[in-house]
C-alpha positions in Angstrom: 0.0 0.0 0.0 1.3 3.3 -0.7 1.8 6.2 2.2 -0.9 8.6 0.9 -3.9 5.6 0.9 -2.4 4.2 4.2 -2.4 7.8 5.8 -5.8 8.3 4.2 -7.4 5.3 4.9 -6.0 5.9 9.1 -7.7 9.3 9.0 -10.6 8.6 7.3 -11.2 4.8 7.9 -9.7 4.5 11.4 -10.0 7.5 12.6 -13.5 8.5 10.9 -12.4 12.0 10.8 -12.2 12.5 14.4 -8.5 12.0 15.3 -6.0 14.5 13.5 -2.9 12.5 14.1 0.5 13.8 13.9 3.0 12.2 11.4 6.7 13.4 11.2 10.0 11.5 9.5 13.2 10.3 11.5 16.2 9.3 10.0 20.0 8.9 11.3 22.3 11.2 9.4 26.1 10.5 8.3 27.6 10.2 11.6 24.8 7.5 12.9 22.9 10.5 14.9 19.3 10.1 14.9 17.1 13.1 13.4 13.9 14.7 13.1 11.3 16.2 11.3 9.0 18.6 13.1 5.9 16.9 13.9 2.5 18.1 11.5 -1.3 17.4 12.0 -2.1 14.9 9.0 -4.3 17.8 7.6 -1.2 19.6 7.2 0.8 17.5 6.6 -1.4 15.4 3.9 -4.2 17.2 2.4 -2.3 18.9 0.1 -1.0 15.6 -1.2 -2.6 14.5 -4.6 -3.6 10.5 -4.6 -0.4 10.2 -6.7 1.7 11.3 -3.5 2.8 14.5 -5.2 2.3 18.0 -4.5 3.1 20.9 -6.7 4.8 22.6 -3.4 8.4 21.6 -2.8 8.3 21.8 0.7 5.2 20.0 1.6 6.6 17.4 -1.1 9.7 17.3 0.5 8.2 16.7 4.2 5.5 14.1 2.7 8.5 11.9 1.6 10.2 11.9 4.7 7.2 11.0 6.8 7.6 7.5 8.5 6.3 7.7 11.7 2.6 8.1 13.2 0.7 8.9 16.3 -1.0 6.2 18.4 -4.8 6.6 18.1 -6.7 6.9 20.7 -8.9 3.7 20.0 -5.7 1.7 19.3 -3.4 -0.1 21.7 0.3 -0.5 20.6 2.1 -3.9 22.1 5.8 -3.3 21.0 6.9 -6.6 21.5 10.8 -6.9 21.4 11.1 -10.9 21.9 9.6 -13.2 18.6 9.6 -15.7 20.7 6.5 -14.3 22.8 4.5 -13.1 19.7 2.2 -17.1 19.9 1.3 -16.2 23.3 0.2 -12.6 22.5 -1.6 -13.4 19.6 -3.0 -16.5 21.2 -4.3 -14.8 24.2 -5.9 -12.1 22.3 -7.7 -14.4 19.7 -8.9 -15.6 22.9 -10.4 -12.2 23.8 -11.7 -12.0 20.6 -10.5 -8.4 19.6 -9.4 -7.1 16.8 -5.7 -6.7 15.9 -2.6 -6.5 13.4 0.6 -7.7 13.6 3.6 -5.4 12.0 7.4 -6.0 11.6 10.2 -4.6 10.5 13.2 -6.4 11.6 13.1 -8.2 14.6 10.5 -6.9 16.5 6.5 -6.6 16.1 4.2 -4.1 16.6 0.7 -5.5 17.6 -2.5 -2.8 16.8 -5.1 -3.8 18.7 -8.2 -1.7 17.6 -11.1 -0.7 19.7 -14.6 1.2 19.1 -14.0 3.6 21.4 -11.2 5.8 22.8 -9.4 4.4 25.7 -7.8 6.0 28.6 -3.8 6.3 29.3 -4.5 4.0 32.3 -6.8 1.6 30.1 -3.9 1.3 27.9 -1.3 0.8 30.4 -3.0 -1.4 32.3 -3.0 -3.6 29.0 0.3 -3.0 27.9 1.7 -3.8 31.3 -0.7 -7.2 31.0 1.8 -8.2 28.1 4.5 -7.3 29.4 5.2 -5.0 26.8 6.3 -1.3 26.1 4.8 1.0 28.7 5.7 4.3 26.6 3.2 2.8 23.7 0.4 3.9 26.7 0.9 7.8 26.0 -1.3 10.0 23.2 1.9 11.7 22.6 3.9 8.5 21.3 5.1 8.4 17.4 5.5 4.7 15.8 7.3 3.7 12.5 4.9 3.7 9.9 3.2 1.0 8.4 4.1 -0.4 4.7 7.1 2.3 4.9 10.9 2.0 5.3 11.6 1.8 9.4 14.7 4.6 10.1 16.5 2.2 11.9 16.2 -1.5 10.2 16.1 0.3 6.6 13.4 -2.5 6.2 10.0 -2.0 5.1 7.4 -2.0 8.2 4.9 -4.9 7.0 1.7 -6.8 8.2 2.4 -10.3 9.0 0.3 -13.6 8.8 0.4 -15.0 12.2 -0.5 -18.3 13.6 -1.1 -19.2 16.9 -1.0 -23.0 18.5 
């Protein structure tokens, strides 16, 4: 999927219009130091994108292009789950809750969505995050995460969704 339909369909799909996330770009430059763009609103940041990911404004061109990272939504809880070896119990315990979630990767470790009707608390987050055992900084509104179906800034591999089987 390309980064203006994934953006798009997050704003419009996911976040029915409600949730302006911020988006921004991190890279390391030439001496391994890690960098930043400042962080925009998607309707900044995106609107004046045409479907074909262009703009006719350099600037807003050049900060589309280096977007790969997102804000947590509100209605989504973000496992950042360092050890591959735990992702079968994860999963498997939350087919068992029957909710609705994603599994991304782009190197070694996953990023599990879970996605929810209805905003959730800091603390309702924690409290599930600290469940798995997992990330405790994925709990705050003001977290960014690598992008999905873009390159991550450290791995140089593309963030992807991931068939997962539990046992």
């Amino acid at each position: 999927m390309d980064k203006k339909s994934w953006l798009d369909h997050l704003y419009y799909d996911i976040g029915k219009q409600n949730f302006n996330l911020f988006v921004c770009g991190l890279w390391k430059d030439e001496q391994g130091n890690t960098k930043s763009t400042k962080w925009k609103r998607y309707s900044e940041a995106v609107f004046p994108i045409d479907f074909d990911g262009t703009c006719d404004e350099y600037s807003k061109q050049k900060f589309f292009r280096q977007i790969n990272q997102r804000q947590i939504f509100p209605n989504e809880i973000l496992l950042d789950l360092e050890e591959p070896d735990r992702l079968n119990e994860v999963t498997k315990k939350l087919d068992s809750w029957n909710v609705k979630f994603e599994v991304y990767t782009a190197g070694k470790g996953f990023h599990i969505d879970i996605w929810f009707p209805k905003p959730l608390t800091e603390k309702q987050k924690l409290r599930i995050i600290k469940f798995f055992k997992c990330d405790e900084q994925k709990a705050s509104g003001k977290t960014m995460i690598a992008l999905e179906f873009e390159e991550h800034w450290k791995s140089n591999k593309i963030k992807q969704e991931i068939q997962w089987k539990t046992i």
